[in-house]
C-alpha positions in Angstrom: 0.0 0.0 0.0 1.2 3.4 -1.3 2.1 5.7 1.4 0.5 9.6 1.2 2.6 12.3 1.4 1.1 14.8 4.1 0.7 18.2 1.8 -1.0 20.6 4.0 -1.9 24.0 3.8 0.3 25.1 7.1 3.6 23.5 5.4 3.2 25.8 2.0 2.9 28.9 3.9 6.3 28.8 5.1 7.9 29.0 1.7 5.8 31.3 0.4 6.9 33.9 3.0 10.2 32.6 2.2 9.5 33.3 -1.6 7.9 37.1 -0.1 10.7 38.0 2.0 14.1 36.4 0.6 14.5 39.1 -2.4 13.7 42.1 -0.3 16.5 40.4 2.5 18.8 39.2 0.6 22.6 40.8 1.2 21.5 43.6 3.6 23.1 43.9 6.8 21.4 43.4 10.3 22.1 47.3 10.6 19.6 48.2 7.9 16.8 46.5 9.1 16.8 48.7 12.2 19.2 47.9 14.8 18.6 48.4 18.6 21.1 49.0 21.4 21.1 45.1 22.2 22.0 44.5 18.7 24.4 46.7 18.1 26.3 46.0 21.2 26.1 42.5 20.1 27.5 43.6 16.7 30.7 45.1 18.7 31.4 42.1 20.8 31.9 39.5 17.5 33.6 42.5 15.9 35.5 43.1 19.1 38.8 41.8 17.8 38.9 44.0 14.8 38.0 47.3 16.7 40.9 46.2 19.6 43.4 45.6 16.9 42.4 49.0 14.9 42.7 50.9 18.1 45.7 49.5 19.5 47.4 50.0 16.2 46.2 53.7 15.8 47.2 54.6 19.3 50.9 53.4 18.4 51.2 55.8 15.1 50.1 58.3 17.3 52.7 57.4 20.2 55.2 57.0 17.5 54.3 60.3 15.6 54.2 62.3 18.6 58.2 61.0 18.7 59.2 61.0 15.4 57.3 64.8 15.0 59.8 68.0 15.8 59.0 69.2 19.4 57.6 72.8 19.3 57.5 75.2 22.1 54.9 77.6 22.9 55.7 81.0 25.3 52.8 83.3 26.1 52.7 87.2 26.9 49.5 88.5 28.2 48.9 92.6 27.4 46.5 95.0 28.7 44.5 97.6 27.0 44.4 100.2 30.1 41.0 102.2 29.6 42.0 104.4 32.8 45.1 106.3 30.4 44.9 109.9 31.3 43.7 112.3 28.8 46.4 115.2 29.0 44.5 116.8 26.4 41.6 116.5 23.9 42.3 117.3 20.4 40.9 114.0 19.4 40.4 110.4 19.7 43.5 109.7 17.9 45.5 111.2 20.5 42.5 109.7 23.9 42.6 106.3 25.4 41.6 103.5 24.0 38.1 102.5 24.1 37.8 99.2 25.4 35.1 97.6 23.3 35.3 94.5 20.8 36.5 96.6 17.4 39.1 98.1 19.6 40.3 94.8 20.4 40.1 93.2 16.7 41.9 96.4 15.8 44.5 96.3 18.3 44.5 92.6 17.3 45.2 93.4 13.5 48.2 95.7 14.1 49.8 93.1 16.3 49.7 90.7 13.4 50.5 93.3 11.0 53.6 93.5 8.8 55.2 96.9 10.7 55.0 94.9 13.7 56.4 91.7 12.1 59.4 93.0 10.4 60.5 94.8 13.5 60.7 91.3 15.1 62.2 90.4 12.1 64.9 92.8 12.0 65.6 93.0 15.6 66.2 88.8 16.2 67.7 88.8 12.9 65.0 86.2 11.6 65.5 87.0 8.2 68.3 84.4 7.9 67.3 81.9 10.3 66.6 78.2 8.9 63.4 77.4 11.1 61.5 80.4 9.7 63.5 80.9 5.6 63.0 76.9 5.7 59.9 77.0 3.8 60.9 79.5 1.5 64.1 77.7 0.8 62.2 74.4 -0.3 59.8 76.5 -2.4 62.3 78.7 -4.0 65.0 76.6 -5.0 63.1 75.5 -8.0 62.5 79.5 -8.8 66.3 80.2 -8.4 64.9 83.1 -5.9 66.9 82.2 -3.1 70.4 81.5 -4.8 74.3 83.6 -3.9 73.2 86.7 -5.1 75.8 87.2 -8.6 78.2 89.6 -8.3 77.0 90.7 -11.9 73.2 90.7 -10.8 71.6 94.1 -10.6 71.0 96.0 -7.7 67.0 95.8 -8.0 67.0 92.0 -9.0 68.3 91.5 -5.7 66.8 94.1 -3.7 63.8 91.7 -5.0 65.1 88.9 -4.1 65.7 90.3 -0.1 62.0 91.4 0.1 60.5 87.9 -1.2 62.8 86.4 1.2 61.8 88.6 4.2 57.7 88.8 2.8 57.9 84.7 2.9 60.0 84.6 6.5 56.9 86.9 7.7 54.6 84.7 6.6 56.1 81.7 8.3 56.4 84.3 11.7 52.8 85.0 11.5 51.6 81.5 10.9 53.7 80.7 14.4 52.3 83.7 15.9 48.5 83.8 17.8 46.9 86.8 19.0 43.5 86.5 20.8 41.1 88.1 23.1 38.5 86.2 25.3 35.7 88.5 25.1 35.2 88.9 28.5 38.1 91.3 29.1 40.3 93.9 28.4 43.7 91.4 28.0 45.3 90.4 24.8 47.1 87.1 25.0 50.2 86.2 22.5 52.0 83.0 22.0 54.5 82.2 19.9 55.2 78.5 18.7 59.3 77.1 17.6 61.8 74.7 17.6 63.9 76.3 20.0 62.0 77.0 23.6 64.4 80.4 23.8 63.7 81.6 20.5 60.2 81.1 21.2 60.2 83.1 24.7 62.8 86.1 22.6 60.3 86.6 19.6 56.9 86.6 21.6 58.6 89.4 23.9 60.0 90.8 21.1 56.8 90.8 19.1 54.8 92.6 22.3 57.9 95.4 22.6 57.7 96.4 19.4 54.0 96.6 19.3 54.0 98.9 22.2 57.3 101.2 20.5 54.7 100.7 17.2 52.0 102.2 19.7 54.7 105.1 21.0 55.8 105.8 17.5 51.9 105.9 15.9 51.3 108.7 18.7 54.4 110.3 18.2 53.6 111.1 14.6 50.0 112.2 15.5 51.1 114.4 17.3 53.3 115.4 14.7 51.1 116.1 12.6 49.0 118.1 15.0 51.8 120.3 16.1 53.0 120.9 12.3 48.7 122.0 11.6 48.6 124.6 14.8 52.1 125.9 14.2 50.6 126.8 10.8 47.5 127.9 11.8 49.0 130.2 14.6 50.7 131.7 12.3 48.1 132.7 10.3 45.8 133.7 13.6 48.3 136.0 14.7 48.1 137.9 11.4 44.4 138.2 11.6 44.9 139.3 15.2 46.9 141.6 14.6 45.3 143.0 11.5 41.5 143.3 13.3 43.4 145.1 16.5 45.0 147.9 14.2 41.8 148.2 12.2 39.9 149.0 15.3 42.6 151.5 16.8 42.9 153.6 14.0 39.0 153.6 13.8 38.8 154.7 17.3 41.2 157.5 16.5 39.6 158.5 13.2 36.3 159.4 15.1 38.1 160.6 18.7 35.9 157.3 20.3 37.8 156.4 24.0 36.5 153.6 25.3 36.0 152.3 28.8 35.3 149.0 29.7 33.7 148.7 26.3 31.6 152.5 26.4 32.7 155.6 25.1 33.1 158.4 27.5 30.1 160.3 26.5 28.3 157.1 27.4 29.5 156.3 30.8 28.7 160.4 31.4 25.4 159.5 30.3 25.0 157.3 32.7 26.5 159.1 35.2 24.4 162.0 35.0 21.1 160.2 34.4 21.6 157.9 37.6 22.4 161.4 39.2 19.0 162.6 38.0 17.1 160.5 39.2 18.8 160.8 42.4 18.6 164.7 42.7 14.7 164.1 41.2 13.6 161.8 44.5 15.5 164.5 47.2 13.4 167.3 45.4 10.0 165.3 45.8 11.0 164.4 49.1 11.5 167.9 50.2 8.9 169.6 48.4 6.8 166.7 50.4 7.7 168.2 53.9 7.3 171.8 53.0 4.0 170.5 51.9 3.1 169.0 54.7 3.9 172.5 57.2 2.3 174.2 54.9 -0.7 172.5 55.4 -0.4 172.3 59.1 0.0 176.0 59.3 -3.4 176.8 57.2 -5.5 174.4 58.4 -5.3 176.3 61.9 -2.6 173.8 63.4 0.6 174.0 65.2 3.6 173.1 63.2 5.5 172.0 66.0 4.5 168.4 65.8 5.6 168.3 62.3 9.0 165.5 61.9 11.3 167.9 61.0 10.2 169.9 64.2 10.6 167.0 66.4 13.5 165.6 65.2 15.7 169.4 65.9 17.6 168.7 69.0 17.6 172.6 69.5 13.7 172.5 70.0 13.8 169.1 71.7 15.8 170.5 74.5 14.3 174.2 74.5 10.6 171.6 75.3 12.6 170.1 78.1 13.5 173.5 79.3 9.7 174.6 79.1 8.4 171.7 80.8 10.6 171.7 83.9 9.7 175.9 84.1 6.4 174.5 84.1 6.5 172.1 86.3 7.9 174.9 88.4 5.2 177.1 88.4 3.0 174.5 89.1 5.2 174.1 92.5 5.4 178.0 93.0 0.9 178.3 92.2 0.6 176.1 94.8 2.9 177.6 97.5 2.5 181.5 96.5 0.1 183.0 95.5 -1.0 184.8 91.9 1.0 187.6 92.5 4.5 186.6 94.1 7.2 187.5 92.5 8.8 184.1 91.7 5.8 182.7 90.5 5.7 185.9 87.9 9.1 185.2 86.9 8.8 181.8 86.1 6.1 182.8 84.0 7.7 185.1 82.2 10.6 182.6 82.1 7.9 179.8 80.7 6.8 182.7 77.6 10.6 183.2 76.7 11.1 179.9 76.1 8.0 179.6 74.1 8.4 182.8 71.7 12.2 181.2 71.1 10.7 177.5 70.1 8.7 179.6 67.6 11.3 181.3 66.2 13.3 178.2 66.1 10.0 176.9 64.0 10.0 179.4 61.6 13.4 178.8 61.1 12.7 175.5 59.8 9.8 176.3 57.7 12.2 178.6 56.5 14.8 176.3 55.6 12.3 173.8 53.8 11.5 176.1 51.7 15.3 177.1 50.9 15.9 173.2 50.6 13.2 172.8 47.9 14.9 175.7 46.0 17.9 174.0 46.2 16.6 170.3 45.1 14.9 172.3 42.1 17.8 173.9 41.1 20.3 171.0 41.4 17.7 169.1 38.9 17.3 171.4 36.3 20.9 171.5 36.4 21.6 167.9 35.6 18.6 168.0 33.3 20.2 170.4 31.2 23.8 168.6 31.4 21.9 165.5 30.6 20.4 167.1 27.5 23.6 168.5 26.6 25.6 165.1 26.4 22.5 163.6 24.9 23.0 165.5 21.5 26.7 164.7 22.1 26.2 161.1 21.9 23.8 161.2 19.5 26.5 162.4 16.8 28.7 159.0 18.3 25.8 156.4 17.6 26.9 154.9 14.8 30.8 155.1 14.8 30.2 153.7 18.5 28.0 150.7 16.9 30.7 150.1 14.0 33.6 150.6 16.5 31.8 147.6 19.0 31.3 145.4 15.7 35.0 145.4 14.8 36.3 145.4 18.6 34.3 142.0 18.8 35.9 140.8 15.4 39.1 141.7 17.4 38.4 139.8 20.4 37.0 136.7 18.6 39.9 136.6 16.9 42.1 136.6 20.1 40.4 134.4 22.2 41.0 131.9 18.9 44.4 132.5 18.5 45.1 132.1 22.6 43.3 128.5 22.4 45.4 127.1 19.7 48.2 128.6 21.7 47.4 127.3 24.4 46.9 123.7 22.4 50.3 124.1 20.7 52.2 124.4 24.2 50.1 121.5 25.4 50.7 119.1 22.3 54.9 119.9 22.6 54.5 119.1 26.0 52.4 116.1 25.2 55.2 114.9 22.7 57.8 114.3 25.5 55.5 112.3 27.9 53.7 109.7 26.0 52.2 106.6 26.7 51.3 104.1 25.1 47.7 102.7 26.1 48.8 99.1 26.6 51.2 97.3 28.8 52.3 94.5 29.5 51.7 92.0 32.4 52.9 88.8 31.8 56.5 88.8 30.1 56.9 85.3 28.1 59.3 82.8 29.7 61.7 80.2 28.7 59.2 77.0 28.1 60.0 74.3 30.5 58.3 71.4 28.0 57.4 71.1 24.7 53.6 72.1 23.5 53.8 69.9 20.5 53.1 67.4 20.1 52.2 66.0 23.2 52.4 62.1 23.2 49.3 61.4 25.9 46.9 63.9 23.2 48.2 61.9 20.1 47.8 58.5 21.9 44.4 59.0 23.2 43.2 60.7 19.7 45.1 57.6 17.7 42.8 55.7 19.9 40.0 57.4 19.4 40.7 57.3 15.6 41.4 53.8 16.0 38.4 53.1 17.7 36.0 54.8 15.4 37.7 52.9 12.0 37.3 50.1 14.1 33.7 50.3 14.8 33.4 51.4 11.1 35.3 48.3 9.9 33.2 46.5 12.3 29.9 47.9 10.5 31.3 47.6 7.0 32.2 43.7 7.7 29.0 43.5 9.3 27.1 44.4 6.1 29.4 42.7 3.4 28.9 39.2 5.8 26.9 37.4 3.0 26.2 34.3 5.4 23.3 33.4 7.9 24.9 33.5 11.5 21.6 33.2 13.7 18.5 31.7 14.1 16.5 35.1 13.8 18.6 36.0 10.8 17.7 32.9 8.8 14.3 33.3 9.8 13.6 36.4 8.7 15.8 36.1 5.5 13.5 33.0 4.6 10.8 33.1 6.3 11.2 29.3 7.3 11.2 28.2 10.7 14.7 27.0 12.4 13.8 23.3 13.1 17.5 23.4 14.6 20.9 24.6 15.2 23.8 21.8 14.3 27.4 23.0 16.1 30.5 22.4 14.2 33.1 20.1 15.6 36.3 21.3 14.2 37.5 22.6 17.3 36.0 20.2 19.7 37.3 17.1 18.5 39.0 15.0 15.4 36.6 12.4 15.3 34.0 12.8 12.3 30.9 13.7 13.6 29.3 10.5 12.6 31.5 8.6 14.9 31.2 11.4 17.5 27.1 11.0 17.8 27.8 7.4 18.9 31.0 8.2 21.5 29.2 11.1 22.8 25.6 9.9 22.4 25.0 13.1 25.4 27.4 15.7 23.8 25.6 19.2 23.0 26.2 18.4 19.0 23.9 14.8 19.4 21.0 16.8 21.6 21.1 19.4 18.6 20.5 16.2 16.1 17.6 15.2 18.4 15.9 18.4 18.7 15.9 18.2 15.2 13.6 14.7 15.3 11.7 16.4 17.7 10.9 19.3 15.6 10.1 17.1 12.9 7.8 15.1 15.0 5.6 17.9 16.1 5.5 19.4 12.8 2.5 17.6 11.9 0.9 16.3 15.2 -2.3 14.1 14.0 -0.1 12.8 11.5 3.7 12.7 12.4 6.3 12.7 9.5 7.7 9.5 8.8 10.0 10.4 5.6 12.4 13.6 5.3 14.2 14.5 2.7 17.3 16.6 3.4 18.6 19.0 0.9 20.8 22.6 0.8 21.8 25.2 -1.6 24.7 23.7 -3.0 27.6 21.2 -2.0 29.9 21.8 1.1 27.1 22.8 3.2 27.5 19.3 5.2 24.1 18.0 4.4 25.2 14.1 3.7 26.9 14.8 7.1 23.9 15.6 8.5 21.7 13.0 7.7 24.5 10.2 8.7 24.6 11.9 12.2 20.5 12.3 12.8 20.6 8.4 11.8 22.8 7.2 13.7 21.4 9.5 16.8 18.0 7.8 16.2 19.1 4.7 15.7 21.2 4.4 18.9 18.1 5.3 21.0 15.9 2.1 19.7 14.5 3.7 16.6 14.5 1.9 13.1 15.9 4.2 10.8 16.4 3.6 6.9 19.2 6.5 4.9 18.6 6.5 1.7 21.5 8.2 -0.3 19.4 9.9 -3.4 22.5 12.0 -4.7 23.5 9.1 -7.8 25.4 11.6 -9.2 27.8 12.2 -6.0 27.0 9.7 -3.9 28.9 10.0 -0.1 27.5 8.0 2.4 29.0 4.6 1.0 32.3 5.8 1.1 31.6 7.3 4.7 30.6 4.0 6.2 32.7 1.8 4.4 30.8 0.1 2.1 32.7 -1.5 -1.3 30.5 -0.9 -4.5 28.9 -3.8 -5.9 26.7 -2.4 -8.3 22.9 -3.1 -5.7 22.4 0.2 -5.2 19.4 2.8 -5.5 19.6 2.8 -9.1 19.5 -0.8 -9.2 16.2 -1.1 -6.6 14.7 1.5 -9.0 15.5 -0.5 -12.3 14.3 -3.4 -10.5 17.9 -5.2 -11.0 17.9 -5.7 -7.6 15.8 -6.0 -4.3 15.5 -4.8 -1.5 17.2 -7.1 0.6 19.9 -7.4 -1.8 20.7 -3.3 -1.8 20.3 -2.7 2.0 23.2 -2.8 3.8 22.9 -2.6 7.9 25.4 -0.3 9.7 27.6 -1.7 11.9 28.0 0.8 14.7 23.8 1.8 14.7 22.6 -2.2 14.1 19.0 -0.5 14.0 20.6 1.7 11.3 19.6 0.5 7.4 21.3 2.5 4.6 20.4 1.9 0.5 23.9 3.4 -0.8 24.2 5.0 -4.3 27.3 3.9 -6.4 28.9 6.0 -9.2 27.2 8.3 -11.2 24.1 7.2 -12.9 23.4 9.1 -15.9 19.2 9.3 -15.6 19.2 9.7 -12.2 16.3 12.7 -12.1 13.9 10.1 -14.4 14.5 7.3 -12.0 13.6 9.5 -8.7 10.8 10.7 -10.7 9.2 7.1 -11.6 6.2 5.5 -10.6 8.7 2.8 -9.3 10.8 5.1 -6.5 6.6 6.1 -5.3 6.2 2.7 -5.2 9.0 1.8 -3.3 8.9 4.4 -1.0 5.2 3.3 0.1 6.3 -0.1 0.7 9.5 1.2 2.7 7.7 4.2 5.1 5.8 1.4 6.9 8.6 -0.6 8.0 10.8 2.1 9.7 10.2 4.8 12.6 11.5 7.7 10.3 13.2 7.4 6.2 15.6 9.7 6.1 16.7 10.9 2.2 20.1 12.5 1.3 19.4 14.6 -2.1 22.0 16.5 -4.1 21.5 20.9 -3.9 18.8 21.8 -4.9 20.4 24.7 -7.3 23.1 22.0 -8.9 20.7 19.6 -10.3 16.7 19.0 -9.5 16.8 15.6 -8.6 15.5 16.7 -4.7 12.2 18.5 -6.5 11.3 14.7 -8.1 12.2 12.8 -4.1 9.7 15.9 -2.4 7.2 14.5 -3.9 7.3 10.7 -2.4 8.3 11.9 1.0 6.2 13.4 3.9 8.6 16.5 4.8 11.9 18.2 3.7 14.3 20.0 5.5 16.7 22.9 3.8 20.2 22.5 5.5 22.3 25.9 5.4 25.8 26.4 6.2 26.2 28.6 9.3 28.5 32.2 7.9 29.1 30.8 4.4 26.4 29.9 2.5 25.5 33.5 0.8 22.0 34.7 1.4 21.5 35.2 -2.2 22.5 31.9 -3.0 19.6 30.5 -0.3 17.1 33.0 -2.3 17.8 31.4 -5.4 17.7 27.8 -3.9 14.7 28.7 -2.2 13.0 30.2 -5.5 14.1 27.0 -7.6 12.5 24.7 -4.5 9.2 27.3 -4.9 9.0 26.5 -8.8 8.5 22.4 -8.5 6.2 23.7 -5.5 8.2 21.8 -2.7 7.1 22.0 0.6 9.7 23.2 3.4 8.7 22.1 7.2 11.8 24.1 8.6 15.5 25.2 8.5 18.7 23.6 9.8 21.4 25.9 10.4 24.6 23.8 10.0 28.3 23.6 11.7 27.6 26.5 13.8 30.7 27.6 16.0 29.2 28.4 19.5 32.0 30.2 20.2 31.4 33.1 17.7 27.7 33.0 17.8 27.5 33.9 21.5 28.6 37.0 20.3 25.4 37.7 18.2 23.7 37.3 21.4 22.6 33.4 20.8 24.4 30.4 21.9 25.3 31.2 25.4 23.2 27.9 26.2 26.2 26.2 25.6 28.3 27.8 28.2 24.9 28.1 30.6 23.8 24.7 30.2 27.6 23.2 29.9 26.7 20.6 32.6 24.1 19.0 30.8 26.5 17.6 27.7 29.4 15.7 28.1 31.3 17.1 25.3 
């Protein structure tokens, strides 16, 4: 009875994801398919080796350039710009402090750097001729002929040329050693100065910040200069002008007999004079016609003028009223004692009436002389009213030669007060020319370098590292993505889109003993439990119905496929199952040579034909006794038709009863298409890739050929895997963990 291949839907779909997915995958890197932190840490560990090695060897250039490279020295000089420099005069900005902002400093900056400061240096350490810095132009002139003995017959220009290419070309090399910079945050300049030679370095920085301050000195000095040279001429030409408006103004004055004081002609200050007096004389007159007035009044309107101010105020009458009222007082005393008609009282009387009739003369006397005082006032005023009058049409005549004579006396003094400020400017400038200074100093003089700036061997070590380590991790990436093999289970997977029934390790390192022999020596070593997860896989590939034929083929030869099927065998074999190995590659059969067996001519080919039966062809392995191989001998010519015949169905459903599991070694799929014909007869097949070498787009090509006679692919076997390596893609570390369990 014919045994049915089990063709299900669930064992297509595999393929045809594999079919989907392979093109798209095929040669790209793990990188490019989005790589996390895990993976890419991963990715460093297998490539460790590389990076160490790049590193390592980049840090020793470095080391060994930073010994091999000419040592060069760097002394520094710090200036200050000094803001607080003391304006000794102001003629302009040239000649003020400096300010203290950013241009300042780029400008300051600029003329540091510049050639007048440069070939100072030059001249003073005698640079010109020295090899460190005339080196360059040396090398670069010889093939010019600019830098050879000048001839004794060469012209006096051509080598006057010659000198100031040389010197132009040493500048440049000074300036390339020389750095000026600021740090924005201050006033302070700071100047370094790189060479071979650590004195020569500390020399030309000082020298370099010495002549910038004598460029400073020398840059005010000619200001200055200048400004002297300007008033000396313009004095000149003031004092002329002086001179000429002063004589034009005297011999007006004298032409029109104008005297001047404090600024006023004569006529006008008697004007003054005389009108202020006026004025004064006007107020006593008013003043005394006012009291004449008022006693006046006193006197006609019936009353006594003896209370009147100027009455009161007479001593003369204040003591004759003293006199008058002690007499009265007197005959007040005498009434009382005497009678009416005594004697002494009479004479008190009449000494009481005397007094009176002299306080009244003594009142008319002062009527009197208020009137004579009003006369006076009066004529007094009309006095300086008629002087006043008099000077009035006086003046008026000077008017306008007064007016013309104020017009060119201002001229004059304008012209004065000019000329005594540029004098006074002159004097200060000379003065200034003696005392200057320049508006930066210095603070820190450059000393002799102790050690050597460049190169410095820890900077180029740890950068030759650094270099090292990122061409390492680039070589890492760049190996990464040219690695044209499968090297893990989630790699394969996703490049085929086939389920990884297994993982097979290699035994090159591990032992001598072919791995055919080694399932049966070690029957508990890591490599046999690999070949058994493998049945175990195939077994619960199809649960209801569990496979009980496989056929085993790869890409192409050297993938270790006959290998392979020998060991899972043998593996079975030894644990009680009946196993029959059917060697289906006629056209390179292996598996007799492997176990020994001499060709007779019953093989495959011969079962097929019908030449020969089955207990004639099957030969019984003598390590595995539960072990039955059908060898193929030679190379049979039609071996695709005979796979293909009605007589290999037939024999392969009169052969699946009698074992546990038939196990089929076909040639690669991609060399000839004899394993399409065996898929047909058997109930699964397994695709067996070579772990690291088999390129991915040869597995996309196998896997397309195996998609084109519609074969059916129940999983993957990834093949001599070395553990060692592929703990480093993160997989594998079972076989350290789980060591114990194998007795490798």
């Amino acid at each position: 009875m014919m045994a049915t291949p089990h063709h299900t839907a669930g064992e297509a779909k595999p393929l045809q994801q594999a079919f989907a997915l392979a093109p798209h995958l095929a040669g790209s890197g793990t990188f490019l398919k989005g790589m996390d932190l895990r993976e890419t840490t991963r990715l460093l560990r297998r490539r460790l080796q590389i990076v160490v090695r790049l590193t390592v060897l980049c840090a020793a250039l470095g080391l060994v350039l930073s010994l091999v490279l000419t040592p060069q020295y760097k002394a520094n000089v710090v200036l200050l710009l000094d803001p607080r420099q003391a304006k000794i005069m102001d003629i302009g900005s040239s000649m003020s402090g400096l300010p203290g902002d950013n241009a300042a400093l780029r400008s300051e900056i600029d003329i540091i750097t510049s050639r007048a400061v440069i070939d100072r240096v030059i001249d003073k350490n005698n640079l010109i001729d020295d090899p460190e810095f005339s080196r360059e132009a040396t090398s670069w002139g010889k093939g010019l002929g600019l830098f050879k003995q000048p001839d004794e017959d060469a012209s006096p220009e051509t080598q006057a040329a010659k000198l100031e290419h040389k010197r132009t070309v040493t500048a440049e090399a000074l300036q390339k050693k020389l750095d000026v910079s600021n740090d924005g945050r201050s006033l302070s300049i700071k100047l370094s100065f790189i060479s071979e030679d650590p004195k020569k370095a500390a020399a030309v920085a000082n020298s370099v910040a010495d002549e910038y301050l004598v460029d400073q000195l020398e840059a005010k000095y000619e200001v200055i200069a200048r400004a002297n040279k300007w008033l000396s001429e313009r004095l000149a030409t003031l004092r002329k002008q002086v001179e000429s408006t002063e004589r034009t103004v005297e011999d007006y004055r004298q032409k029109n007999n104008l005297i001047l004081i404090d600024g006023d002609t004569v006529v006008s200050k008697q004007l003054e004079e005389i009108n202020m007096q006026l004025i004064t004389a006007r107020g006593q007159t008013s003043q005394t016609e006012a009291r004449l007035h008022n006693a006046q009044s006193m006197v006609r309107e019936g009353g006594t003028i003896e209370n009147a101010s100027d009455v009161l105020s007479s001593p003369l009458i204040q003591k004759l009223r003293e006199q008058e009222a002690e007499v009265r007082r007197k005959e007040a005393e005498l009434a009382t004692r005497y009678g009416e008609r005594h004697p002494t009282l009479i004479n008190a009387r009449a000494e009481r009436q005397d007094l009176q009739r002299k306080i009244q003369e003594e009142v008319q006397k002062i009527l009197r002389s208020l009137s004579g005082d009003v006369e006076i006032a009066r004529a007094k005023e009309n006095q300086l009213q008629q002087d006043l009058s008099r000077l009035e049409s006086k003046a008026g005549g000077q008017l306008k030669s007064t007016v013309q004579l104020r017009q060119l006396q201002r001229d004059a003094d304008a012209n004065r007060t000019l000329y005594e400020n540029f004098l006074a400017r002159f004097k200060q400038t000379s003065e200034q020319q003696d005392m200057q200074l320049p508006d930066t100093r210095i603070i820190a003089r450059a000393d002799e370098p102790v050690a050597a700036d460049f190169p410095q061997k820890w900077l180029f070590l740890m950068i030759g590292a650094m270099f090292g380590g990122v061409l390492g991790i680039i070589a890492a990436y760049v190996l990464e993505f040219l690695d044209h093999g499968y090297r893990t289970t989630p790699q394969l997977e996703e490049g085929t889109g086939l389920p990884v029934v297994g993982q097979i390790p290699s035994l090159k390192r591990a032992t001598k003993t072919p791995p055919e022999k080694y399932v049966l020596e070690k029957p508990l070593s890591s490599y046999t439990e690999a070949l058994r997860t493998v049945r175990t896989a195939i077994h619960f590939s199809n649960v209801d119905n569990p496979p009980r034929s496989v056929m085993v083929t790869s890409s192409g030869p050297g993938e270790g496929k006959t290998t392979f099927c020998l060991s899972l065998a043998r593996t079975l074999a030894s644990s009680g199952n009946k196993i029959l190995l059917i060697d289906a590659d006629m056209r390179r059969p292996r598996i007799a040579r492997m176990l020994g067996i001499r060709p007779n001519g019953k093989d495959l080919a011969a079962l097929i034909t019908g030449t020969a039966k089955f207990d004639d062809v099957r030969r019984r392995d003598g390590l595995a006794p539960k072990l039955d191989v059908i060898p193929a001998f030679g190379r049979t010519p039609n071996a695709q038709d005979l796979l293909s015949s009605k007589q290999m169905q037939k024999i392969m459903a009169e052969l699946v009863p009698l074992y546990d599991l038939v196990i089929i070694d076909t040639p690669p799929i991609l060399a000839v298409a004899d394993a399409a014909m065996i898929s047909r007869v058997v109930d699964t097949n397994l695709f067996v890739v070579k772990w690291a070498e088999t390129a991915r787009d040869t597995v996309t090509q196998a896997l397309k050929q195996l998609k084109t006679f519609d074969c059916r692919i129940a999983g993957a076997i990834l093949n001599q895997v070395n553990l060692n390596e592929l703990a480093r893609y993160g997989e594998g570390y079972h076989s350290h963990k789980y060591h114990a369990y194998y007795t490798d």
